[in-house]
C-alpha positions in Angstrom: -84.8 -143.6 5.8 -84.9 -142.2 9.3 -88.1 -141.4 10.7 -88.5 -137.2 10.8 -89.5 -135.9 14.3 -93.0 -133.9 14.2 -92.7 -130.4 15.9 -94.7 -127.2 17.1 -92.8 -124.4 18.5 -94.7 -121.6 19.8 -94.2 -117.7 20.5 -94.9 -116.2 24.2 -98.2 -117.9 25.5 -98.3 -115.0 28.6 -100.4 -117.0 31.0 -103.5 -117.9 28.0 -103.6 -121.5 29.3 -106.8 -122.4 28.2 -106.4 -121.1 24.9 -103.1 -122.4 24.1 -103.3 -126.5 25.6 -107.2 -126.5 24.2 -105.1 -125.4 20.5 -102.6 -128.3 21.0 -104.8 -130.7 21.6 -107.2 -129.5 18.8 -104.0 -129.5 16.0 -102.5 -132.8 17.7 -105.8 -134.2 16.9 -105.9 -132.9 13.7 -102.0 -133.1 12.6 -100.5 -134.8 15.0 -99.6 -136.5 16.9 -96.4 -134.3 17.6 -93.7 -135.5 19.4 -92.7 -132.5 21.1 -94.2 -128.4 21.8 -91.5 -125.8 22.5 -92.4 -123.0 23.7 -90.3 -119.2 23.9 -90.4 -116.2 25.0 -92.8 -115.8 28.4 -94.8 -118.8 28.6 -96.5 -117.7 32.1 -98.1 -113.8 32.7 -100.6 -112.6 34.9 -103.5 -113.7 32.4 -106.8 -114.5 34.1 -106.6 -118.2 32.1 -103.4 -118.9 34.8 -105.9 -120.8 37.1 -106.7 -123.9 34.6 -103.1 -124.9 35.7 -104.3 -125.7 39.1 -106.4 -128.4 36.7 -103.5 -129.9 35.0 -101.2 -129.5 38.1 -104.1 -132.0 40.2 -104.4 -134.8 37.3 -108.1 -133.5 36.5 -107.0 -132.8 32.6 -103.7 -133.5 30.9 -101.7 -131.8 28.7 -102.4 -133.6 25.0 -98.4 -133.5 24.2 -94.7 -133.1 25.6 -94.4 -129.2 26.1 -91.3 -128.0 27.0 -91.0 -123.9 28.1 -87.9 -121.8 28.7 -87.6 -119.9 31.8 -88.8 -116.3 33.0 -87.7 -113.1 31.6 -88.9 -111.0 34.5 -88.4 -111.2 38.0 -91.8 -111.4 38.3 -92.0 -114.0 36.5 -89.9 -116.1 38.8 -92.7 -117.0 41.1 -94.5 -119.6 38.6 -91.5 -122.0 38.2 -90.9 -121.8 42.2 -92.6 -124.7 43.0 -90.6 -127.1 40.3 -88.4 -128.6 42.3 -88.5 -131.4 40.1 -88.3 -130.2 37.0 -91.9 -131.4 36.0 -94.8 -128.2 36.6 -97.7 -130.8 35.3 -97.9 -134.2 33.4 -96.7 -133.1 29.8 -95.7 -129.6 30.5 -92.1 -129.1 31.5 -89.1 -126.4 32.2 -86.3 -126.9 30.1 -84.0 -124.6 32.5 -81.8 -122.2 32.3 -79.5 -123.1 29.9 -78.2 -126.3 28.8 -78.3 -129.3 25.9 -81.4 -131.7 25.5 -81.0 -134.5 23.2 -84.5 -137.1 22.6 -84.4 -140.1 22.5 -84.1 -139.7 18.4 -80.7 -138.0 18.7 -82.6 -134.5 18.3 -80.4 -131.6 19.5 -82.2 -128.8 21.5 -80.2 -126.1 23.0 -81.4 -123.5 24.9 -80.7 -120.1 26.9 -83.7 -118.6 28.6 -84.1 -115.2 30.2 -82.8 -111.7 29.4 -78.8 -111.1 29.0 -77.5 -109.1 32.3 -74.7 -107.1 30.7 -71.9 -107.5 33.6 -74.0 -108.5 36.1 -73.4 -111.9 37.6 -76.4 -114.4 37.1 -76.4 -117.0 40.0 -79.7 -117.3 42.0 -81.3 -115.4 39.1 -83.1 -117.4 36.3 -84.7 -114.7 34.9 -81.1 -113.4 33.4 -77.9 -114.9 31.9 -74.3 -114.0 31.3 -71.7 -115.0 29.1 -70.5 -117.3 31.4 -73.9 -119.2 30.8 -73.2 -118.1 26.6 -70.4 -120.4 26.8 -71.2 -122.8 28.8 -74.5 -124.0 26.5 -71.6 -123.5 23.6 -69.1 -126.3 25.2 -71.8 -128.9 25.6 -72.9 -128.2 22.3 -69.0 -129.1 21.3 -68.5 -131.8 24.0 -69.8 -134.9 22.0 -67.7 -134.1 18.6 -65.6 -136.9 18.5 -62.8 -135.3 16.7 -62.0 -131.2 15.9 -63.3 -130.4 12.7 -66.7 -133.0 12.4 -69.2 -130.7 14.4 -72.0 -131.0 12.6 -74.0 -128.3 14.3 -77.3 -128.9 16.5 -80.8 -129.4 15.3 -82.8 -126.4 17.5 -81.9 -123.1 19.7 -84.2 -121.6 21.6 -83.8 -118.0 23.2 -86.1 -115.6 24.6 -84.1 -112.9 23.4 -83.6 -111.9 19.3 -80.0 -112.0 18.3 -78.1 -108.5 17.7 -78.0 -108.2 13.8 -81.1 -110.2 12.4 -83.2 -107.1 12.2 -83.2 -103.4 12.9 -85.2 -102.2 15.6 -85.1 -104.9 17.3 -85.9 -104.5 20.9 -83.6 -105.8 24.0 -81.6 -107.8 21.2 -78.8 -110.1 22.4 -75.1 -110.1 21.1 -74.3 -113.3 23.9 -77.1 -114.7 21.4 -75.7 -113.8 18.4 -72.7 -114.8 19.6 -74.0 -118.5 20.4 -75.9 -119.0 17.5 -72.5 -118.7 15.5 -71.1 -120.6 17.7 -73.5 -123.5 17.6 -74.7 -123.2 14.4 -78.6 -124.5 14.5 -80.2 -125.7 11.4 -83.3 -123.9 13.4 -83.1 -120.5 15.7 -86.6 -119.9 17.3 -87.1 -116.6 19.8 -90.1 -114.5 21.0 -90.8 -111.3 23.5 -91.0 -109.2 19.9 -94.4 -109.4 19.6 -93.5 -109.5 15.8 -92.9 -112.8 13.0 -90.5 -113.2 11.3 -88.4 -115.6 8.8 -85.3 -115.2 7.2 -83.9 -117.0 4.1 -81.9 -119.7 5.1 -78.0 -117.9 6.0 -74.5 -119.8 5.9 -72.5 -120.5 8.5 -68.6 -119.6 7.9 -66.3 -122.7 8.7 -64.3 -122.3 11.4 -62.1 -124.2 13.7 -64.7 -126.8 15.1 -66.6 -127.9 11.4 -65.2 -127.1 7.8 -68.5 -127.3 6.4 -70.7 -123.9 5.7 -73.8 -125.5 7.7 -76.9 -123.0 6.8 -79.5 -121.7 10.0 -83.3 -120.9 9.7 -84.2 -118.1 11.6 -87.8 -117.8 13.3 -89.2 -115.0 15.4 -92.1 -115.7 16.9 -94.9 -113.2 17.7 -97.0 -113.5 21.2 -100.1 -116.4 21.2 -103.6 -115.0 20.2 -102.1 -111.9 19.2 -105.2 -109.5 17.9 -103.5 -108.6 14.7 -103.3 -112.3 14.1 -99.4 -112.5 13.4 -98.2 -116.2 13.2 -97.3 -117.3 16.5 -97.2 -121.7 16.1 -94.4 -123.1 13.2 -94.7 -126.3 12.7 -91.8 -128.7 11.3 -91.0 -132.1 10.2 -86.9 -132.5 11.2 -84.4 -135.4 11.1 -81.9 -134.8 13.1 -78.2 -133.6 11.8 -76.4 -136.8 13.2 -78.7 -138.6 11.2 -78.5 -137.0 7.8 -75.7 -136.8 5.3 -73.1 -134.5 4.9 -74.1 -133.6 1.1 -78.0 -133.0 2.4 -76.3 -130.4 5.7 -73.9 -128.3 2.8 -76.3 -128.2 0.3 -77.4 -125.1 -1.0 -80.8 -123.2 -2.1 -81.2 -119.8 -4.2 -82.6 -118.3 -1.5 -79.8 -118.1 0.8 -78.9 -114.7 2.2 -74.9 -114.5 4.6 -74.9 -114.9 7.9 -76.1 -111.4 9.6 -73.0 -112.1 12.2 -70.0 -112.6 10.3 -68.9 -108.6 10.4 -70.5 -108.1 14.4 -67.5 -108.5 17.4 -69.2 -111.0 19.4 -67.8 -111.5 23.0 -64.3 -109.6 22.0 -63.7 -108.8 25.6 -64.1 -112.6 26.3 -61.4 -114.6 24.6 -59.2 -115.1 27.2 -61.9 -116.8 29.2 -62.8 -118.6 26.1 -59.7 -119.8 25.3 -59.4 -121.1 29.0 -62.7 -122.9 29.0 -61.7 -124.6 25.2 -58.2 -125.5 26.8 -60.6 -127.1 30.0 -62.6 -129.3 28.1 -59.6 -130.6 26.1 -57.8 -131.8 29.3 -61.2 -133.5 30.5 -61.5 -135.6 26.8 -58.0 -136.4 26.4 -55.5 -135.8 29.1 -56.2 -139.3 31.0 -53.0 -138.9 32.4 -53.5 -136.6 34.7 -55.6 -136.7 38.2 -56.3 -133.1 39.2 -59.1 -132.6 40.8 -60.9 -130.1 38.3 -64.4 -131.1 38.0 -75.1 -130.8 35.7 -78.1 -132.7 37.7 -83.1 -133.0 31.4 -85.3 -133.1 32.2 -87.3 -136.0 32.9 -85.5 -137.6 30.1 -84.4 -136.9 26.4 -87.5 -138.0 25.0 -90.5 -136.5 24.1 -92.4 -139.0 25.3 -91.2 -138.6 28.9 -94.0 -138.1 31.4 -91.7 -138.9 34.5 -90.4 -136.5 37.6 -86.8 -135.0 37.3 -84.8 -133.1 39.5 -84.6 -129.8 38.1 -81.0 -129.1 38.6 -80.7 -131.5 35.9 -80.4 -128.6 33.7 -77.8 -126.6 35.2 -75.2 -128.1 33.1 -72.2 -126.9 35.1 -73.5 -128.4 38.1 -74.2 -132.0 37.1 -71.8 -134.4 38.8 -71.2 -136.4 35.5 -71.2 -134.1 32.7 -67.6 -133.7 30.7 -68.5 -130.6 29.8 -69.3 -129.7 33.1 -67.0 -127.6 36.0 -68.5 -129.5 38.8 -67.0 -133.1 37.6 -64.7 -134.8 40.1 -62.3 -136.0 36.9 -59.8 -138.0 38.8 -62.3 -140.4 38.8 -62.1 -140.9 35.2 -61.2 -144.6 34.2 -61.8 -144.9 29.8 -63.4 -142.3 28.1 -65.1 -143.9 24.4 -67.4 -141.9 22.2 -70.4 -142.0 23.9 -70.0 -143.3 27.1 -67.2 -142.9 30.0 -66.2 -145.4 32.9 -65.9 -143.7 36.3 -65.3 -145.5 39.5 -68.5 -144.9 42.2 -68.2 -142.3 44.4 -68.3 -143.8 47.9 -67.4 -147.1 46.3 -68.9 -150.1 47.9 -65.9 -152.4 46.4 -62.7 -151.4 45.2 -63.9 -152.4 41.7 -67.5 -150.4 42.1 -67.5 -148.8 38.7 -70.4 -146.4 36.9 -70.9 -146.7 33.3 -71.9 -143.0 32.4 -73.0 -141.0 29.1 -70.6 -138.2 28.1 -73.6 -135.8 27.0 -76.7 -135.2 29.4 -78.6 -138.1 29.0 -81.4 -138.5 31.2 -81.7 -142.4 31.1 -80.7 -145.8 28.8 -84.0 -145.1 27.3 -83.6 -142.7 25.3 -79.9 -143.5 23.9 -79.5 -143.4 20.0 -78.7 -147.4 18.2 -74.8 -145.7 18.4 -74.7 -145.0 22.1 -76.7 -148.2 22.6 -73.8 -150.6 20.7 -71.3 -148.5 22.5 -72.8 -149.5 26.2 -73.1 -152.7 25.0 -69.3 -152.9 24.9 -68.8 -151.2 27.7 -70.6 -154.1 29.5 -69.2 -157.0 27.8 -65.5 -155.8 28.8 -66.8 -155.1 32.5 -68.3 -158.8 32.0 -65.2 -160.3 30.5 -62.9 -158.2 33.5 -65.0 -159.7 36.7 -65.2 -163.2 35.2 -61.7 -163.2 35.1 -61.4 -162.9 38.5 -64.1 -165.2 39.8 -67.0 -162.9 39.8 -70.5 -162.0 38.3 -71.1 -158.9 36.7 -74.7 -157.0 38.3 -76.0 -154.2 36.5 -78.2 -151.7 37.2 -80.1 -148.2 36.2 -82.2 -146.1 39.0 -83.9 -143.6 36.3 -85.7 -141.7 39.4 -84.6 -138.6 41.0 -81.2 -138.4 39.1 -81.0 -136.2 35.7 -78.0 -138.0 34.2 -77.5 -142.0 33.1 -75.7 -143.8 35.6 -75.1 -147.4 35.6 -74.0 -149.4 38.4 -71.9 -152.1 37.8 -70.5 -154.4 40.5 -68.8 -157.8 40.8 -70.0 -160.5 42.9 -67.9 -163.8 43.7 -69.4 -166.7 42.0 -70.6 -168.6 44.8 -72.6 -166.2 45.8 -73.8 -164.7 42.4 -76.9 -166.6 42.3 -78.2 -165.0 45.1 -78.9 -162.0 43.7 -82.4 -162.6 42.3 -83.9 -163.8 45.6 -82.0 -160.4 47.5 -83.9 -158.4 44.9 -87.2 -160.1 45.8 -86.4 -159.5 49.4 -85.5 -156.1 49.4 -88.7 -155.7 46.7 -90.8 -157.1 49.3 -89.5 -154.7 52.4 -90.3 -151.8 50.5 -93.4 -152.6 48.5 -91.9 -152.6 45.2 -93.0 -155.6 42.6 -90.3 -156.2 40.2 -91.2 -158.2 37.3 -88.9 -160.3 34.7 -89.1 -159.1 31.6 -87.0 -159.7 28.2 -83.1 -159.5 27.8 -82.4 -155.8 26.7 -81.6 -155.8 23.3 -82.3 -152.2 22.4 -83.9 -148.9 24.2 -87.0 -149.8 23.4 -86.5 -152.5 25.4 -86.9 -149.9 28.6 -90.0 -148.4 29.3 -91.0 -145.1 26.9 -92.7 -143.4 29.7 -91.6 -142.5 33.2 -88.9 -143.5 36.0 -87.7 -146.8 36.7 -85.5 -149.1 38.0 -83.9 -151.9 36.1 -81.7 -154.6 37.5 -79.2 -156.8 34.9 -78.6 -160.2 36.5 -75.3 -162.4 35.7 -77.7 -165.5 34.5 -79.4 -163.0 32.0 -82.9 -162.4 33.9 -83.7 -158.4 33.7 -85.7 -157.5 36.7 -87.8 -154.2 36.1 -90.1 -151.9 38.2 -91.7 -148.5 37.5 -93.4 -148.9 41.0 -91.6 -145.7 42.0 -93.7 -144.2 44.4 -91.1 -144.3 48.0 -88.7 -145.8 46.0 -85.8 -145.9 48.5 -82.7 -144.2 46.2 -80.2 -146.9 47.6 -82.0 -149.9 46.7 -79.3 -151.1 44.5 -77.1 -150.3 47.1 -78.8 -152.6 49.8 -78.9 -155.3 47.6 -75.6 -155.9 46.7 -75.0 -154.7 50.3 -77.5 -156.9 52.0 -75.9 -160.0 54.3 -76.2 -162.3 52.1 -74.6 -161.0 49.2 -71.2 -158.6 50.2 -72.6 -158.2 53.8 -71.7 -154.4 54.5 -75.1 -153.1 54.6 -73.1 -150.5 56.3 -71.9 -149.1 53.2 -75.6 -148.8 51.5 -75.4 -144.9 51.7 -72.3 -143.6 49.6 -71.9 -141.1 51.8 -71.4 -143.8 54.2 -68.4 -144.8 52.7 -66.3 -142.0 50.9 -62.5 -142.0 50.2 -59.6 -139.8 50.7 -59.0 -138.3 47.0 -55.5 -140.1 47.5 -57.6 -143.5 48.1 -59.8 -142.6 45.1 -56.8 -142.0 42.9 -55.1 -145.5 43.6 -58.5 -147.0 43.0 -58.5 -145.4 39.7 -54.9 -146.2 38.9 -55.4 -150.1 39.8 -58.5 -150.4 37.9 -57.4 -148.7 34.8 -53.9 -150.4 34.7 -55.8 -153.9 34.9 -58.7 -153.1 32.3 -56.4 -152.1 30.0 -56.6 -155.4 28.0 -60.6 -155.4 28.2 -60.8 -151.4 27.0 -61.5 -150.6 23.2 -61.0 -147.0 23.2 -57.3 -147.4 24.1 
């Protein structure tokens, strides 16, 4: 039976720092530990308790577990997440973004949408608002992974600042773009805040529609403000395996308690279709039209696990701005070699060989770390046919991950002629010992537990098997792989160690693509 995932989510804290980190630590103690704190609604305010953040912020306490907070609501509010370049605002406490799809390392499925809907206004430069444009956006990367129309299975948890139109009268500043979303996503959990008031439905039911067949049911759960004088609950707690992990028969089934869905009769996003239909008709040409090389192309969070501690760059949640997400606009897809389930080949941008290929997830995965035992098996494969395609042509496969200052899964792979293969190991020392870095042998990965739980790192694959591993990341140059398989000794083009160095004419990138593709057609299972 899979292990359930341990949860707090918690209404608008509004700057009571003190109160609310001295609570988690006192119920992890108690209940815990929890794997992850979510937090809507405002987390920051103008509360005197605001200054014990300078605390966390310098290492002299620590957060007692993985809190994750939506953004502001106010433009006032702006000001406090300013200085998150990163993503991370202290050890343990983190900003999910703006909008976008975290999955943990437990296949978990957290979407969220923070800030205040804008009406027709447009969004961009503004995270305290959001449009429909960012409605559908969190909408398609739910979608993306589906391997097939017809199987989605839903997602585990949405979080929104706002209250859906519809749930309850009286409501104030409630959302249609949310309502909207949380029909189109269909979470087994909907959490909000900003009402001040709590609030639980009966489980409703989901009407089929064109992307699952099966009535999946949603929990509702408003949230009133932490510390709230008249006492209203303000912290759920939940035990949750997630929906990829359970069986169909446990997602349908039914309870006496169940009430329809408060959204089914309400015209959500009407005056939208068109643009709708265009981004459905978008995403289908990025999964399955690999015939085609137009050039129609987010940078989560310090990883998809709740045990994450590390830096990340907080573009990472701007989903339509990573560089490798399907889902996303900003994608350069004529680099697109084999798409699989989990997992797409791409070849490098600024490619140091013509055969300089990335192995990269489809869904915003923050590192090989926290993949699930199915996207594990399916990298697996994806290196043995990369393995199997160099050594047919005299060469060495070298892999290798940089999980520091990137917010998507990228892995390098490159061949290296035979005769010089073996140098690799003593290049890595080298370059190790020009920087400062100590890499360290450690096991064969087998699994993603295999990779360290906490933090950035780099990882090196080796053809004789050695895995060579630091988390030393402190200066870590971001082109050390680069220089290695760069360096004199190895491909000598140390020239070609920055990508941007070496970029290609899209017409060059495209015969790339075609070569490669045409001759890994025999080593490709998802043809």
């Amino acid at each position: 039976m899979e292990q359930k995932l341990k949860l707090l989510v918690c209404g608008d804290v509004r700057g009571k720092l003190k109160a609310f980190f001295a609570r988690i630590e006192n119920v992890n103690k108690k209940s815990g530990p929890f794997d992850l704190v979510l937090c809507v609604g405002d987390f920051f305010g103008s509360h005197p308790e605001m200054e014990t953040l300078e605390e966390y912020k310098n290492n002299l306490k620590t957060v007692a577990a993985p809190v994750y907070i939506l953004g502001p609501t106010r433009k006032e509010l702006a000001q406090y997440y300013a200085n998150t370049e990163e993503g991370d605002i202290c050890t343990n406490l983190s900003y999910l973004g703006k909008r976008g799809v975290y999955t943990t390392s437990g296949g978990l499925k957290i979407a969220y949408l923070s800030g205040i809907a804008s009406g027709e206004e447009p969004t961009e430069g503004k995270e305290w608002s959001y449009g429909k444009a960012d409605a559908i956006a969190v909408r398609d990367s739910c979608l993306a992974s589906k391997a097939n129309m017809g199987d989605f299975r839903g997602i585990d948890i949405l979080l929104t600042s706002q209250w859906p139109f519809g749930m309850q009268e009286n409501v104030k500043d409630s959302s249609k773009l949310v309502s909207w979303l949380a029909n189109a996503v269909k979470p087994r959990y909907h959490f909000c805040g900003l009402n001040d008031e709590f609030y639980e439905s009966p489980p409703y039911r989901n009407l089929p529609d064109k992307n699952t067949q099966m009535e999946l049911a949603t929990r509702f759960v408003g949230l009133a403000s932490y510390g709230n004088p008249e006492k209203k609950k303000h912290i759920y707690a939940l035990n949750i395996t997630p929906v990829e992990k359970m069986r169909v028969l446990e997602l349908i089934q039914k309870t006496t308690d169940e009430i329809p869905s408060p959204y089914s009769d309400l015209s959500l996003l009407a005056d939208t279709q068109d643009a709708r239909n265009g981004a459905e008709k978008k995403d289908d040409q990025y999964f399955y039209d690999m015939n085609t090389y137009d050039d129609n192309r987010r940078n989560k969070r310090r990883s998809n696990d709740p045990n994450q501690g590390q830096k990340r760059a907080r573009p990472t949640f701007d989903q339509e701005k990573c560089w490798f997400c399907l889902s996303a606009g900003s994608i350069e897809k004529h680099l697109i070699i084999s798409v699989g389930d989990h997992f797409y080949l791409a070849l490098a941008k600024g490619p140091i060989t013509e055969t300089h290929i990335l192995i990269l997830s489809i869904t915003h995965i923050q590192c090989a770390a926290l993949l699930s035992d199915a996207q594990w098996t399916e990298l697996t494969r994806f290196k043995q046919a990369l393995t199997q395609f160099y050594a047919d042509r005299d060469q060495k496969v070298f892999f290798y991950e940089r999980n520091f200052k990137t917010g998507h899964l990228q892995i390098n792979a490159i061949g290296i002629d035979e005769n010089v293969a073996w140098k690799i190991q003593h290049v890595l020392e080298d370059k190790g010992e020009e920087y400062s870095v100590q890499l360290e042998k450690v096991p064969t990965l087998n699994a993603p537990s295999d990779l360290p739980e906490r933090g950035p790192y780099f990882v090196a694959e080796l053809p004789d098997g050695t895995v060579m591993l630091t988390r030393q990341m402190k200066g870590f140059p971001l082109h050390f792989g680069r220089e290695v398989i760069c360096a004199d000794n190895l491909l000598n083009c140390e020239e070609k160690a920055d990508w941007r160095q070496c970029n290609c004419t899209k017409e060059e990138e495209d015969e790339m693509v075609k070569n490669f593709r045409e001759n890994f057609k025999p080593y490709d299972f998802t043809v």
